[in-house]
Structures are given as structure tokens and as C-alpha cells.
N, C-alpha and C positions, 0 to 999 in steps of 0.2 A: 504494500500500500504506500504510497504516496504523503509525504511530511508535506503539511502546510503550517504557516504559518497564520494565526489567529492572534486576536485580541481575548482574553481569556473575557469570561462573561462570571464565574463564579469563582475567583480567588482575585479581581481586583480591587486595589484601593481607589485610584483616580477613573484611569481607562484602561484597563486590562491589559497595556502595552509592555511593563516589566513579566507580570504573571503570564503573557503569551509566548513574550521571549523565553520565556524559562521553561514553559514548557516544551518549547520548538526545541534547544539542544538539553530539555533533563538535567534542569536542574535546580538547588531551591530557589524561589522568587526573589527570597529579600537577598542573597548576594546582589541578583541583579538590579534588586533595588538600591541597593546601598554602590551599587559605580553608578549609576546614574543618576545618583544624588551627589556623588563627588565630582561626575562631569555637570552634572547642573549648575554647580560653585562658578562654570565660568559663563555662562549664559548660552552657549551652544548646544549642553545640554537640554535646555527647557524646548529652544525650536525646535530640536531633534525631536524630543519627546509629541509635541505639536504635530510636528509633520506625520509621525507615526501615528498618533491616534486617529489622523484625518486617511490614512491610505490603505493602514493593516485594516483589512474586513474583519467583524465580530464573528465569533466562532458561532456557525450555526446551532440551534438545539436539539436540531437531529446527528447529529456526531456526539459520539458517545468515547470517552480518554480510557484508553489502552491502561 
């Protein structure tokens, strides 16, 4: 089967963009919460974040997590 990437829809806190990434390469969310809060500290971080909430699609509720 085929890996997509998602916006998680039940483990985020703002827009499901750290918790989707994390599940895309497995692994726990808040690492990846916690570097893009450190890349956040420069303000690239937050566009980043921006742009990803607006592009990654929400993970449909008919796909069900392996």
C-alpha cells in the first residue's frame, strides 16, 4: 500500500501538520513538535507550518492507521 501523507485529524493540537508528519515517517509527534517549535524561534518556521496546513489534505475518515 501506498504512504500518504495526511494532516492527522485525531492527535492534533493546532492543524494536525506535526501529528501527520509523524505519522508519515513513525514516529512520536511531540519530537516533531518540539523542532518545529525550535525552527519556529526564527519565523520560517511558522510560514512553513502555514503553508503546510493550507496544502497537506486532512486525512480522510474512511482510512483507518495500521
Amino acid at each position: 500500500m501506498e504512504k500518504k501523507l495526511y494532516r492527522s485529524t485525531q492527535n492534533k493540537m493546532i492543524a494536525g501538520v506535526c501529528s501527520g508528519l509523524a505519522e508519515y515517517i513513525n514516529i512520536d509527534p511531540t519530537i516533531i513538535r518540539v523542532i518545529w517549535a525550535l525552527i519556529g524561534l526564527t519565523g520560517t518556521g511558522l510560514i512553513a507550518y502555514l503553508v503546510c496546513a493550507l496544502i497537506i489534505p486532512e486525512k480522510p475518515s474512511n482510512i483507518i492507521d495500521a
